[in-house]
MOPAC internal coordinates of N, CA, C and O (Angstrom, degrees):
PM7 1SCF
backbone

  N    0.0000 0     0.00 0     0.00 0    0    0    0
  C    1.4415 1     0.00 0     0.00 0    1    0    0
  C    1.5251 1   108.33 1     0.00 0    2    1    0
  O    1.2310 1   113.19 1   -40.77 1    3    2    1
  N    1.3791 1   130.48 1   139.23 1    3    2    1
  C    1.4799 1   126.28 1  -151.69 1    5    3    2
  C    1.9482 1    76.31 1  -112.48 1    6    5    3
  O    1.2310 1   126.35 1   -13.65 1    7    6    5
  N    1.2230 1   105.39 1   166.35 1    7    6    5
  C    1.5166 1   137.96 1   168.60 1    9    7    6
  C    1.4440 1   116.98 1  -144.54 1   10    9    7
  O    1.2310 1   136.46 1   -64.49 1   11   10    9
  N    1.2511 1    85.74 1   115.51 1   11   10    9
  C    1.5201 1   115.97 1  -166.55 1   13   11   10
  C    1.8685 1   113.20 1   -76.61 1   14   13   11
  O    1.2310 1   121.79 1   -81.01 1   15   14   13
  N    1.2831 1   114.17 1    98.99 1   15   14   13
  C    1.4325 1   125.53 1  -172.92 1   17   15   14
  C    1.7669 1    93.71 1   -57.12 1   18   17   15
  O    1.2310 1   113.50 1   -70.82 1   19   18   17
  N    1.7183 1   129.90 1   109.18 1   19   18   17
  C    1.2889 1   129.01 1   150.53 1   21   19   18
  C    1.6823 1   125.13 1   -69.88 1   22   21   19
  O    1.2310 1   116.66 1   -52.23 1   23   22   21
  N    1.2431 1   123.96 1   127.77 1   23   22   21
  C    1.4149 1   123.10 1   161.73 1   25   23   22
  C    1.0969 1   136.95 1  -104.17 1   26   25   23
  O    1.2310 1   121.56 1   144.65 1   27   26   25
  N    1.4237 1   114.63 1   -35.35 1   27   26   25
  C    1.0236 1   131.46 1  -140.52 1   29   27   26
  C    1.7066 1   111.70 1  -141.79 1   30   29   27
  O    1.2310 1   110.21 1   -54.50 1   31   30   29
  N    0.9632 1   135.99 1   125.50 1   31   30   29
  C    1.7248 1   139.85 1  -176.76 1   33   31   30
  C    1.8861 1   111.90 1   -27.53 1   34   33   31
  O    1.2310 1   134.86 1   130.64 1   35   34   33
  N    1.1987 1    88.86 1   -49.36 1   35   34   33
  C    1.3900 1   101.41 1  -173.40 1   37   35   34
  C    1.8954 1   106.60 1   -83.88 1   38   37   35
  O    1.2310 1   128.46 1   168.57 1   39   38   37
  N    1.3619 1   101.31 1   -11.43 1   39   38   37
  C    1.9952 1    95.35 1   158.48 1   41   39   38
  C    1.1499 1   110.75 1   -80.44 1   42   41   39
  O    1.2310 1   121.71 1   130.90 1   43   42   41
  N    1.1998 1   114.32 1   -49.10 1   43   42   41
  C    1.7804 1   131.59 1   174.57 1   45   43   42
  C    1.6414 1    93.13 1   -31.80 1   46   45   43
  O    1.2310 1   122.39 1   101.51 1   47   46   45
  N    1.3734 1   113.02 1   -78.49 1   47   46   45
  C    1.5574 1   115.64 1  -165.78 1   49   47   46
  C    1.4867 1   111.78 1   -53.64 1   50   49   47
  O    1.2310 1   132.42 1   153.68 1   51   50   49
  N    1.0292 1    93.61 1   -26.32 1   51   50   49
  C    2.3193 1    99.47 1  -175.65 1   53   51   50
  C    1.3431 1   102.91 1   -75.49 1   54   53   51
  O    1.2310 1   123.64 1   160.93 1   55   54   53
  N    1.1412 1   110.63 1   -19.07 1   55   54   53
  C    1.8212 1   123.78 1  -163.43 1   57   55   54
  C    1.6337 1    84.34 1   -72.49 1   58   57   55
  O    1.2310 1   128.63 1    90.07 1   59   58   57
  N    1.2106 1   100.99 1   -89.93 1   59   58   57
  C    1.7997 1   129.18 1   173.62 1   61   59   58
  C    1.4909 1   116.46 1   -14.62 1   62   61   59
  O    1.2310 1   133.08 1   119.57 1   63   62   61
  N    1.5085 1    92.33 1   -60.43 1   63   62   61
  C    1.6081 1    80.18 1   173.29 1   65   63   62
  C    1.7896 1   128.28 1   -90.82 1   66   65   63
  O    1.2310 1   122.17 1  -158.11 1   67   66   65
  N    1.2833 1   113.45 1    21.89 1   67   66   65
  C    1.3676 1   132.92 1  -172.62 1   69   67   66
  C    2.0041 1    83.39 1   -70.69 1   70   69   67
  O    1.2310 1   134.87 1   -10.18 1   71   70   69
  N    1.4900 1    88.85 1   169.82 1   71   70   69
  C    1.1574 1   109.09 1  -159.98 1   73   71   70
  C    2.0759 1   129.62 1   -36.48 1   74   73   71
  O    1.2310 1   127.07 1   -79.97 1   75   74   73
  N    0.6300 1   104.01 1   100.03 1   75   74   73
  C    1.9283 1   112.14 1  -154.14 1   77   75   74
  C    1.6263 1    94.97 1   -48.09 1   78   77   75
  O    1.2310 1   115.72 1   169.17 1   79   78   77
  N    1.8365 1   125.73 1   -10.83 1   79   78   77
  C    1.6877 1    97.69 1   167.15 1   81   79   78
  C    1.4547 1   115.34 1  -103.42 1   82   81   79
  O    1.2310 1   120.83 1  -163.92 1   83   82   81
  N    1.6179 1   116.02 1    16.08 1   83   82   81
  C    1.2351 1    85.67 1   172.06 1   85   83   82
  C    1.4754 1   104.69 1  -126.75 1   86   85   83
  O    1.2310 1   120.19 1    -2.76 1   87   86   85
  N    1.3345 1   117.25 1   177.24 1   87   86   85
  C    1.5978 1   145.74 1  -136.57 1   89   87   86
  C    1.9677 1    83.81 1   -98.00 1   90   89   87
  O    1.2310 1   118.51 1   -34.03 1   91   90   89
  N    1.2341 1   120.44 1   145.97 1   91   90   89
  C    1.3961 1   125.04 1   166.75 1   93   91   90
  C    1.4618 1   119.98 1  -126.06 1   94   93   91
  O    1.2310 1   124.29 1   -27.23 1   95   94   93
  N    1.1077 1   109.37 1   152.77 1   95   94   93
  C    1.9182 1   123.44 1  -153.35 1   97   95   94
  C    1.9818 1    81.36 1  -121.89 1   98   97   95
  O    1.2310 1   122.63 1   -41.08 1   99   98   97
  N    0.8753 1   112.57 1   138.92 1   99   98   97
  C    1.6327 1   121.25 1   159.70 1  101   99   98
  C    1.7701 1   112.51 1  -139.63 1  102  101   99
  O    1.2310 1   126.56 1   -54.46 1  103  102  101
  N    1.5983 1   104.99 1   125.54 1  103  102  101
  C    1.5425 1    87.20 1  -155.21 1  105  103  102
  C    1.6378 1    89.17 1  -115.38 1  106  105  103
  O    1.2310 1   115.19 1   -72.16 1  107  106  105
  N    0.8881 1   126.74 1   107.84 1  107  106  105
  C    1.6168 1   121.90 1   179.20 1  109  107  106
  C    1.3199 1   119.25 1   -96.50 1  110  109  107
  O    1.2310 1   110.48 1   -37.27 1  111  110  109
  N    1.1137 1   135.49 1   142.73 1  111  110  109
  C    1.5589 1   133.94 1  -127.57 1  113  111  110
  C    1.3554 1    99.50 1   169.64 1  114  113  111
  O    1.2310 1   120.70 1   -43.93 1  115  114  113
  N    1.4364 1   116.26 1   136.07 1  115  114  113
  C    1.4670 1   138.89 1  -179.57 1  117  115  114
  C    2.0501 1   103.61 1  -105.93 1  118  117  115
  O    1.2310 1   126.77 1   -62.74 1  119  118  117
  N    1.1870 1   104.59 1   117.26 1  119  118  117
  C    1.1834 1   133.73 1   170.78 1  121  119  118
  C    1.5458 1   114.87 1   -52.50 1  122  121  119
  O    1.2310 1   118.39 1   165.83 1  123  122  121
  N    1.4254 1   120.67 1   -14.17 1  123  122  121
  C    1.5662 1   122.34 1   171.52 1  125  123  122
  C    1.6177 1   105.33 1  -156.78 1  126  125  123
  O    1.2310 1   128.06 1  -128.92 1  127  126  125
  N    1.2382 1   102.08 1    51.08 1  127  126  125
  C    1.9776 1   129.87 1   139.96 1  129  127  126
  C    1.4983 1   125.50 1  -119.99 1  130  129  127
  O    1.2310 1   132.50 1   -60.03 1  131  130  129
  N    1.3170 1    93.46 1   119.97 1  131  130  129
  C    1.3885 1    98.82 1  -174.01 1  133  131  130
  C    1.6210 1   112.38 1   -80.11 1  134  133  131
  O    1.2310 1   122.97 1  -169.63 1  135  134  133
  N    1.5932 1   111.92 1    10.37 1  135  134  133
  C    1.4317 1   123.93 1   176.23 1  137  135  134
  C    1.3471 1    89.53 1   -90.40 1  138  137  135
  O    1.2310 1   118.10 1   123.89 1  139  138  137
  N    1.3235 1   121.22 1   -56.11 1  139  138  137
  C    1.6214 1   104.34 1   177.45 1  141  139  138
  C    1.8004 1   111.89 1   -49.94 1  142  141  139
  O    1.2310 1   115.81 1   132.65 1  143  142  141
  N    1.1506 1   125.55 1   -47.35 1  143  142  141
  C    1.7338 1   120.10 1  -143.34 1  145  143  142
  C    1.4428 1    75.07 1   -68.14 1  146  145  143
  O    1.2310 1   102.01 1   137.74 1  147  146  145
  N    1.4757 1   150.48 1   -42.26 1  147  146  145
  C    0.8257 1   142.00 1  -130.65 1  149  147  146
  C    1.7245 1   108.43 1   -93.90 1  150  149  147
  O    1.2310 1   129.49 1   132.80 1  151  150  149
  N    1.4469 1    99.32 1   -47.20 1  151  150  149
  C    1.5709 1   107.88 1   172.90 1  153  151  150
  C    1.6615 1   115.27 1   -76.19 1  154  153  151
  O    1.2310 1   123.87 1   174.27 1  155  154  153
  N    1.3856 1   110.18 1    -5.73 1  155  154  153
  C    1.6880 1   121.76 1  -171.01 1  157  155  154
  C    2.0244 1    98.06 1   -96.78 1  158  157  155
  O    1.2310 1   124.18 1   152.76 1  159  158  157
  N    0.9451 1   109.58 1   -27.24 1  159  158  157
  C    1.8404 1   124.64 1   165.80 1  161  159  158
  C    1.9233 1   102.21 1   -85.14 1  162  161  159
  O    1.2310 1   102.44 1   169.76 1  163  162  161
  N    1.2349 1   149.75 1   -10.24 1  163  162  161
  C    0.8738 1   137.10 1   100.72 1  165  163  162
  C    1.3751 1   142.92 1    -3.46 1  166  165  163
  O    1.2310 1   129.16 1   104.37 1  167  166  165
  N    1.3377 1    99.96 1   -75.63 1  167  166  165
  C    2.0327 1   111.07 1  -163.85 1  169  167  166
  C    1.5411 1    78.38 1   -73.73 1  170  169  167
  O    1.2310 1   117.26 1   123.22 1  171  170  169
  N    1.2349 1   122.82 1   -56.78 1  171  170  169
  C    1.5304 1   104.93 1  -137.51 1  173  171  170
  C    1.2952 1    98.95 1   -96.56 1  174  173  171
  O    1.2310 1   116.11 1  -145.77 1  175  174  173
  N    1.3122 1   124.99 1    34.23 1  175  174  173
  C    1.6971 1   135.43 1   155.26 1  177  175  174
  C    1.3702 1    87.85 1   -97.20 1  178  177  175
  O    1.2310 1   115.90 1   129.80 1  179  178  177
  N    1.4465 1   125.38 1   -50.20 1  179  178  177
  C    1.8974 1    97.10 1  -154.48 1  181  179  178
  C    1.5325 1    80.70 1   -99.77 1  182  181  179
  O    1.2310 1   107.12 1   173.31 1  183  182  181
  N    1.1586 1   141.59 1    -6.69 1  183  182  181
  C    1.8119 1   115.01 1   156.88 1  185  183  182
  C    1.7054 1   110.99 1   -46.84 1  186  185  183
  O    1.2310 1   127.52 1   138.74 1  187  186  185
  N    1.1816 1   103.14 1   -41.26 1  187  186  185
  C    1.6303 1   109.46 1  -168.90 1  189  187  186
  C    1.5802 1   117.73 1   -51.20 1  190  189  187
  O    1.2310 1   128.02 1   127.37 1  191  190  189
  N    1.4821 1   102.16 1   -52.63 1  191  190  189
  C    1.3077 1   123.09 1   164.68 1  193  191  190
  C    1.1624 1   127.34 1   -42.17 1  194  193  191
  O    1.2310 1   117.29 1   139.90 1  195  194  193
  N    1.3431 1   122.77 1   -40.10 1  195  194  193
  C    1.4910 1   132.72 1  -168.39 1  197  195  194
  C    1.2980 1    89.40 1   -74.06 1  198  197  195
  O    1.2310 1   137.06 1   -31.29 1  199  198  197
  N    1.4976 1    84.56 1   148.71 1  199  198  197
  C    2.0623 1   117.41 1  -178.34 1  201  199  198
  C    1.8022 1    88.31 1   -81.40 1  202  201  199
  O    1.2310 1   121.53 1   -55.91 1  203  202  201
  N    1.2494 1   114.67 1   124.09 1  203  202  201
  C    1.5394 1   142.66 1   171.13 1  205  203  202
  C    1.7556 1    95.28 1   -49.41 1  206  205  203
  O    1.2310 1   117.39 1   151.71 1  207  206  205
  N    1.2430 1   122.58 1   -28.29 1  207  206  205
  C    1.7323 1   120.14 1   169.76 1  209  207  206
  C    1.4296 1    89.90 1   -47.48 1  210  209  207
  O    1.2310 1   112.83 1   101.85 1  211  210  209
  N    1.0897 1   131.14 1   -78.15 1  211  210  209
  C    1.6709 1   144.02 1  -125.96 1  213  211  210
  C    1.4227 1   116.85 1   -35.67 1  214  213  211
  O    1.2310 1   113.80 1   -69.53 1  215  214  213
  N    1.1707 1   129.34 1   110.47 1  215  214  213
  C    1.3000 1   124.63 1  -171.51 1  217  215  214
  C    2.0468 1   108.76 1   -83.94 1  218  217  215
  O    1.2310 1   142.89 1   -83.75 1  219  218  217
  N    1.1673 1    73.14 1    96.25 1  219  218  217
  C    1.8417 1    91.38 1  -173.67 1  221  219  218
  C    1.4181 1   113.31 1  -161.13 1  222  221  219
  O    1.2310 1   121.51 1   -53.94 1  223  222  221
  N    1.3254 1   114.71 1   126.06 1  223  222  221
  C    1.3298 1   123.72 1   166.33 1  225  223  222
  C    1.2310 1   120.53 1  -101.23 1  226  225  223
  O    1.2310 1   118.81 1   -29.76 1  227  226  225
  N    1.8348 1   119.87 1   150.24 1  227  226  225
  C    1.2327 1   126.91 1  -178.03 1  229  227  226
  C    1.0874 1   111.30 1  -149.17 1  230  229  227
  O    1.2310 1   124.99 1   -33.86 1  231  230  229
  N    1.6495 1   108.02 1   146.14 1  231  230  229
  C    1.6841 1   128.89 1   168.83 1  233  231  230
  C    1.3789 1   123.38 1  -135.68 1  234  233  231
  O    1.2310 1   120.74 1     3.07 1  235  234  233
  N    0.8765 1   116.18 1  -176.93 1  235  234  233
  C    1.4643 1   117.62 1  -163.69 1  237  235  234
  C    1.6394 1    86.34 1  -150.29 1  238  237  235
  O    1.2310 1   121.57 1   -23.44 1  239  238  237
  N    1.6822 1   114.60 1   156.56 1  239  238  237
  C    0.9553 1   159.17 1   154.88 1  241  239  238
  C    1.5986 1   161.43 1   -72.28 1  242  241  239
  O    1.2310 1   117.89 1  -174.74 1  243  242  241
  N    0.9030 1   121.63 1     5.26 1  243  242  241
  C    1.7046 1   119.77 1  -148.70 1  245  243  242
  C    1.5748 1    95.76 1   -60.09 1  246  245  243
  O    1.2310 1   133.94 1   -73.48 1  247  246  245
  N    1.6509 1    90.66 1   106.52 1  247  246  245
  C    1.4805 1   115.81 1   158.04 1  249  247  246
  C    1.3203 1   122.29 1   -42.29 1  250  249  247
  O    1.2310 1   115.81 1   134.70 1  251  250  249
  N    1.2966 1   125.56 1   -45.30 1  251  250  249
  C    1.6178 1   135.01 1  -178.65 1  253  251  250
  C    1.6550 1   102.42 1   -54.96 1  254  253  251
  O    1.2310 1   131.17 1   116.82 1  255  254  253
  N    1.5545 1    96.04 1   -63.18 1  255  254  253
  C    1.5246 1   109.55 1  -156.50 1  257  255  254
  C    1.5246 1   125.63 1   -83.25 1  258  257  255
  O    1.2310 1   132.02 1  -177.71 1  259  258  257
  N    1.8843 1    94.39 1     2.29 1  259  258  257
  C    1.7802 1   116.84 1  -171.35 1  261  259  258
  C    1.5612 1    94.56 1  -138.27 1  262  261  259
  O    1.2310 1   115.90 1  -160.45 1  263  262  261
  N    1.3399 1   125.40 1    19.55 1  263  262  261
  C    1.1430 1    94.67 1  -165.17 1  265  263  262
  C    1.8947 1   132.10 1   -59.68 1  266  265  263
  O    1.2310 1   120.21 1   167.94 1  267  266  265
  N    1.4299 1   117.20 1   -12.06 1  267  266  265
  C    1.2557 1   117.49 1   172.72 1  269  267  266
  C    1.5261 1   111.34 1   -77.72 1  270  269  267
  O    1.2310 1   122.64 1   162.32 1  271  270  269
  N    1.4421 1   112.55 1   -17.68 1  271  270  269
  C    1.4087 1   101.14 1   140.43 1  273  271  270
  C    1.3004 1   157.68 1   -35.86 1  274  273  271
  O    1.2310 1   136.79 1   113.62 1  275  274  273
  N    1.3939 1    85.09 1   -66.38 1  275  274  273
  C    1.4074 1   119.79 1  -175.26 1  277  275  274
  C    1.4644 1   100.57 1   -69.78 1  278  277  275
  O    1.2310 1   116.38 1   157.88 1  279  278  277
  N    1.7621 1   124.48 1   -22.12 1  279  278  277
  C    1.5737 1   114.90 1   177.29 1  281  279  278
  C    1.6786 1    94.09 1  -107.35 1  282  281  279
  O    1.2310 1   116.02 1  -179.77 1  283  282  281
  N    1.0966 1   125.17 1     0.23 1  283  282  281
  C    1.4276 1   101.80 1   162.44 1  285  283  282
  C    1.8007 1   120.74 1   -82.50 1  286  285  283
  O    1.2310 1   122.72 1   164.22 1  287  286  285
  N    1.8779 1   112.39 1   -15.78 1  287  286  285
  C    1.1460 1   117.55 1  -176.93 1  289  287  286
  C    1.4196 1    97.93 1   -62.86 1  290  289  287
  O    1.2310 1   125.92 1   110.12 1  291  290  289
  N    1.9376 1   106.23 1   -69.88 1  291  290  289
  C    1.5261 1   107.73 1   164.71 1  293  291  290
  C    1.7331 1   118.18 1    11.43 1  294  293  291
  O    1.2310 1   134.09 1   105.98 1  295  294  293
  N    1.2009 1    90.36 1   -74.02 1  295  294  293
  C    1.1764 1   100.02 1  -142.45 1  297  295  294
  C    2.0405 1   111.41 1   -80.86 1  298  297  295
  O    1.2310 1   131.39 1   148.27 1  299  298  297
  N    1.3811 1    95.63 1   -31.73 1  299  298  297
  C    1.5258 1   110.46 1   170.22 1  301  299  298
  C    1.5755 1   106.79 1   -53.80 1  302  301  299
  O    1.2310 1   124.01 1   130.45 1  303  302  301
  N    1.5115 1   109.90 1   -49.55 1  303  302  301
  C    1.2110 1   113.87 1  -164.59 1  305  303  302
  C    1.2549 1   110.26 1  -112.29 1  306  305  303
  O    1.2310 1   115.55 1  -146.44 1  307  306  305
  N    0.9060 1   126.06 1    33.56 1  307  306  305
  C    1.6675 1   138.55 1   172.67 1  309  307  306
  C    1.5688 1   111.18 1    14.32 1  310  309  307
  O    1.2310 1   127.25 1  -118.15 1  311  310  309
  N    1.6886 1   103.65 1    61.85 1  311  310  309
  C    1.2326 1   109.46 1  -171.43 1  313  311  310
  C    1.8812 1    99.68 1  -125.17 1  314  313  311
  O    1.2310 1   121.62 1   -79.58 1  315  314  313
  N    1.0403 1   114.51 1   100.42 1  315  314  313
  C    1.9312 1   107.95 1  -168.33 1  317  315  314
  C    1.3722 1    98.15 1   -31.36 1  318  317  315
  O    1.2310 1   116.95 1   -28.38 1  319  318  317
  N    1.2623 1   123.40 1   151.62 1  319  318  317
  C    1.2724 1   143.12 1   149.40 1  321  319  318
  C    1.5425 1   127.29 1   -38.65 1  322  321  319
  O    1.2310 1   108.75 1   -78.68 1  323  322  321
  N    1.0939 1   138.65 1   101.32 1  323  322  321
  C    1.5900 1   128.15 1   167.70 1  325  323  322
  C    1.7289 1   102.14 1  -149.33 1  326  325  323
  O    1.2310 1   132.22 1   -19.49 1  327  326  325
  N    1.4830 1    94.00 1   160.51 1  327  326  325
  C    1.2804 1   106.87 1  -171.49 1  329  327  326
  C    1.5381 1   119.96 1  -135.69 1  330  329  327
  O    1.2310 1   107.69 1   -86.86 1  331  330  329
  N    1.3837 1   140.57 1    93.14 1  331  330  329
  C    1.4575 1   106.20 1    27.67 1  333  331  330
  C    1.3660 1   119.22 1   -85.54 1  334  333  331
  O    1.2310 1   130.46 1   -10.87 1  335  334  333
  N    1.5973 1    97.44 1   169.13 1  335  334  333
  C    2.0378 1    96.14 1  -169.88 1  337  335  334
  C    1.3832 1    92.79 1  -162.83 1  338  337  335
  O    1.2310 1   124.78 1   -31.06 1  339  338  337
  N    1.2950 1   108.43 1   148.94 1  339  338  337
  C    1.6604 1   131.44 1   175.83 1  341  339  338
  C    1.1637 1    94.91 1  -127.44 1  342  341  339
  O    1.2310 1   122.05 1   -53.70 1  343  342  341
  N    1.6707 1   113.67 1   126.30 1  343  342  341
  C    1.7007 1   131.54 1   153.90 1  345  343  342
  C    1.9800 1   102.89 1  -105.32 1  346  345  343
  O    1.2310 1   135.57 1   -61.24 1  347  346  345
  N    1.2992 1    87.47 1   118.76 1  347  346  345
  C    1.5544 1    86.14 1   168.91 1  349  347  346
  C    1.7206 1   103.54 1  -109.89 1  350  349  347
  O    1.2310 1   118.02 1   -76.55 1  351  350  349
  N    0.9754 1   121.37 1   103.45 1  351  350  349
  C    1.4014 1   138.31 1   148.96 1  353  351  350
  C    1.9356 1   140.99 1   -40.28 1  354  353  351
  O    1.2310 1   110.62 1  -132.25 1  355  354  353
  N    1.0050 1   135.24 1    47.75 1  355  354  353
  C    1.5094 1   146.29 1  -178.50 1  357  355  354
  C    1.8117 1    88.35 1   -15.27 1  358  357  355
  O    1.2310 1   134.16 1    -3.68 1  359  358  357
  N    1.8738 1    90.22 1   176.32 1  359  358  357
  C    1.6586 1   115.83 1  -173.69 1  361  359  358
  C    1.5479 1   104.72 1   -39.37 1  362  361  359
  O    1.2310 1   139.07 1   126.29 1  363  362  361
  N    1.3575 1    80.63 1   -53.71 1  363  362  361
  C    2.0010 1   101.17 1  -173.97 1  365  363  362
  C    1.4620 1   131.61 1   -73.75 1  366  365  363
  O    1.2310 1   126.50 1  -175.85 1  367  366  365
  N    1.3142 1   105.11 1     4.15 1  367  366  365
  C    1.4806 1   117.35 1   159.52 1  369  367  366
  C    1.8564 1   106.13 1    69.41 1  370  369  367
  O    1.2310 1   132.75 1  -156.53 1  371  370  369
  N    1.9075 1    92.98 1    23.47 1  371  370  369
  C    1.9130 1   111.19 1   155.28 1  373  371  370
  C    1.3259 1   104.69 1   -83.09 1  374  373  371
  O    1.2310 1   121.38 1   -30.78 1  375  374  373
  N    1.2302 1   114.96 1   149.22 1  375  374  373
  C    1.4070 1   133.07 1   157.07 1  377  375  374
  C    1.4368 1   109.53 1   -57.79 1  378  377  375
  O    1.2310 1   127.16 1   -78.59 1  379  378  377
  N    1.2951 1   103.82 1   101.41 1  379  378  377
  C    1.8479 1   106.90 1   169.02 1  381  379  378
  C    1.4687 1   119.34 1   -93.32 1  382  381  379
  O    1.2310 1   124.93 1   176.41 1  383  382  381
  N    1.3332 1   108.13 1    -3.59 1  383  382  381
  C    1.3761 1   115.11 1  -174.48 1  385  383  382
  C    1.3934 1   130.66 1  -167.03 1  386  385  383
  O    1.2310 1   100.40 1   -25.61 1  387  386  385
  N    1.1410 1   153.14 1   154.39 1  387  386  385
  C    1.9052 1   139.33 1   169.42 1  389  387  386
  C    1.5438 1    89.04 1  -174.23 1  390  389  387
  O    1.2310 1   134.17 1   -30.34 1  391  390  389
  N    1.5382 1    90.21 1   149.66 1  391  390  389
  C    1.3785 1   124.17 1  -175.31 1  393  391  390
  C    1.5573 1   106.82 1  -136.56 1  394  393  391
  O    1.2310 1   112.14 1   -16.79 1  395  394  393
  N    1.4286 1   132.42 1   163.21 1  395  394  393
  C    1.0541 1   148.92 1   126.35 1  397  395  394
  C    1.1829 1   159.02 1  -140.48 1  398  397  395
  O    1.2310 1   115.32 1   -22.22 1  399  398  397
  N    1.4874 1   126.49 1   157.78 1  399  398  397
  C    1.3544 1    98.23 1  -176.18 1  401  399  398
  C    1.8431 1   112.50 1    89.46 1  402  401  399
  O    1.2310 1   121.15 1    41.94 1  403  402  401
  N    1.6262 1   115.41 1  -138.06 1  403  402  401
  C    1.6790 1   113.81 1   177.03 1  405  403  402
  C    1.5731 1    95.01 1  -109.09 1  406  405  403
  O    1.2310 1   119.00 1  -168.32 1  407  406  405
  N    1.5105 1   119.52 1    11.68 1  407  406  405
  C    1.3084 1    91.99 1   146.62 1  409  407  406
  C    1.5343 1   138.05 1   -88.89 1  410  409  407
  O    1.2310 1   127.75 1  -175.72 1  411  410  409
  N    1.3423 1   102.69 1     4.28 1  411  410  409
  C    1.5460 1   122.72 1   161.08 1  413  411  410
  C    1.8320 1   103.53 1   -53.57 1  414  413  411
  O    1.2310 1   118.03 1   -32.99 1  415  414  413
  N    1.3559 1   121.35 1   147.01 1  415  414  413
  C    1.3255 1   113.92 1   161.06 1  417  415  414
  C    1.7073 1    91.30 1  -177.13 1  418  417  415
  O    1.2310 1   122.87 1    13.47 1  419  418  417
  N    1.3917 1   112.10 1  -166.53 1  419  418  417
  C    1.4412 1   115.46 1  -166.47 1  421  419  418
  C    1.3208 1    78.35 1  -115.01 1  422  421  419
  O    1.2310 1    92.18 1  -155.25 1  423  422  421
  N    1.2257 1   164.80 1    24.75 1  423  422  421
  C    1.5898 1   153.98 1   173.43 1  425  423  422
  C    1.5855 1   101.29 1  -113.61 1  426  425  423
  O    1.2310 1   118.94 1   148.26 1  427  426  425
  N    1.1887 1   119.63 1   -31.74 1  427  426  425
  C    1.4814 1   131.61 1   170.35 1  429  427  426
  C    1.6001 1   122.18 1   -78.73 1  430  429  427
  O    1.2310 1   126.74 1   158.41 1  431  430  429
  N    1.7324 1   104.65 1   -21.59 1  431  430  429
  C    1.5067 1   106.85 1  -174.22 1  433  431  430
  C    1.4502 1    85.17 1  -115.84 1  434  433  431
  O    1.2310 1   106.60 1  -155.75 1  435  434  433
  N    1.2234 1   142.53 1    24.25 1  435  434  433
  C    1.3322 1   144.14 1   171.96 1  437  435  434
  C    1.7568 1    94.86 1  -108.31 1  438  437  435
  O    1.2310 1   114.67 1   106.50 1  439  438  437
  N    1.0578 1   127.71 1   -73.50 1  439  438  437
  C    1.7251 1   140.60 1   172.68 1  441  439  438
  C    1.4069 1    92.72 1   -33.87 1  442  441  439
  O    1.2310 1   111.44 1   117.30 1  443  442  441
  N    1.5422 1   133.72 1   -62.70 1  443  442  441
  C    1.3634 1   119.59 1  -160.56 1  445  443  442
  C    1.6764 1   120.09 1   -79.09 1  446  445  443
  O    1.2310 1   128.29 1   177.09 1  447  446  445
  N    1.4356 1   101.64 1    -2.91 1  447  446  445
  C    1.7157 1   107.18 1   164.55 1  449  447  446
  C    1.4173 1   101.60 1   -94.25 1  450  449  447
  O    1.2310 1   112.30 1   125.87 1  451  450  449
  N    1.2502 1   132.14 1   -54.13 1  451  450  449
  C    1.3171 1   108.52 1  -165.85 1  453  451  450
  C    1.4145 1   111.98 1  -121.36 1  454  453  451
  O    1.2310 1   121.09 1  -142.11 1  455  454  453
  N    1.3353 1   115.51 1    37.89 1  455  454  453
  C    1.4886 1   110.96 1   160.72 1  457  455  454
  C    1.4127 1   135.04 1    67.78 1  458  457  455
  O    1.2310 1   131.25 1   177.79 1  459  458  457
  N    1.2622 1    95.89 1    -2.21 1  459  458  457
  C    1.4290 1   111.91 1   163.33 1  461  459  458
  C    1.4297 1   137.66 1   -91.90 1  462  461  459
  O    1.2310 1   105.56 1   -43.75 1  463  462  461
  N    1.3503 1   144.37 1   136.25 1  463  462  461
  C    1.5758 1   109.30 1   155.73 1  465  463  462
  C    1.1558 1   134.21 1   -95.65 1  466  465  463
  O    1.2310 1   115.81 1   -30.03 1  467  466  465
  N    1.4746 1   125.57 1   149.97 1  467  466  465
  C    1.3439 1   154.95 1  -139.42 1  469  467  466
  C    1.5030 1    88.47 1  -101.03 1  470  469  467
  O    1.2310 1   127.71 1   -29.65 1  471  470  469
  N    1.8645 1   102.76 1   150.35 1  471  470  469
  C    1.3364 1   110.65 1   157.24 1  473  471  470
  C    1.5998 1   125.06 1   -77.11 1  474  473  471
  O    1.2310 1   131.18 1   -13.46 1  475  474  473
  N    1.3565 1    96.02 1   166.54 1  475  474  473
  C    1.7085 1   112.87 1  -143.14 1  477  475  474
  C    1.9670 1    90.67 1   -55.65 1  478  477  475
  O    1.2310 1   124.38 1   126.67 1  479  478  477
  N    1.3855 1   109.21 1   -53.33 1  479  478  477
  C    1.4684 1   122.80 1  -178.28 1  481  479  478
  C    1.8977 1   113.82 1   -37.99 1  482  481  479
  O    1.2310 1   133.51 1   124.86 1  483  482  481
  N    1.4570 1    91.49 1   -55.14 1  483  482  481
  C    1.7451 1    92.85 1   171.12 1  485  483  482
  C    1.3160 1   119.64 1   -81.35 1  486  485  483
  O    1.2310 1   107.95 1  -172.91 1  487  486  485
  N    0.9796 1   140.11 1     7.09 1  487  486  485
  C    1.5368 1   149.58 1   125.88 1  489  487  486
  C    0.9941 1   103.59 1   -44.22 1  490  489  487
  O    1.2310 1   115.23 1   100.19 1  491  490  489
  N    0.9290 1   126.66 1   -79.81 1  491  490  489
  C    1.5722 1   110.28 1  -153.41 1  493  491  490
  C    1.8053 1   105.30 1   -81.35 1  494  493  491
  O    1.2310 1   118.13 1   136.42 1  495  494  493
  N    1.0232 1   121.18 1   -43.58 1  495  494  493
  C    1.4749 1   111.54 1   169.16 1  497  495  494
  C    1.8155 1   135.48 1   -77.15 1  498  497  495
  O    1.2310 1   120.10 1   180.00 1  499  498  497

């Protein structure tokens, strides 16, 4: 599954209006935190995993290098700013979900695709 590097206002909007059934991941992340490299080796272990079916889109962020980006997402999605941070986005382009920080994990982005909860171990790893 590819993840689409955003920069620019008008990626943001291409992002958004990408396909209206599936669910969107926005992963915002600072380019010189090693809390990000760490939670960003995370996502893109359980991106790996996911069955290539999955109707879900994803992007990524660098807060540093987008930051009027990164405060126009803010602000669309009235989700405070932090870095690292996961916005998970529903059909309708609502906030169904956000994390940050080590509450990011693949047991939390596993529960928010399929609605279940995960054992305590895949939480945290």
């Amino acid at each position: 599954m590819d993840i689409i590097t955003l920069t620019s206002k008008e990626d943001w909007e291409s992002f958004i209006s990408l396909n209206k059934n599936n669910e969107k991941i926005i992963f915002k992340f600072s380019s010189i935190c090693p809390v990000s490299f760490f939670v960003e080796k995370k996502i893109a272990s359980w991106i790996n995993d996911l069955d290539e079916n999955q109707q879900i889109n994803i992007a990524k962020v660098d807060v540093v290098n987008s930051k009027s980006l990164s405060e126009l997402i803010e602000e669309q999605t009235n989700v405070k700013h932090e870095s690292p941070q996961v916005i998970w986005l529903d059909k309708n382009n609502d906030v169904k979900w956000n994390a940050s920080h080590y509450s990011i994990s693949k047991g939390k982005l596993e529960e928010q695709l399929t609605g279940e909860k995960v054992n305590f171990l895949r939480k945290i790893f």
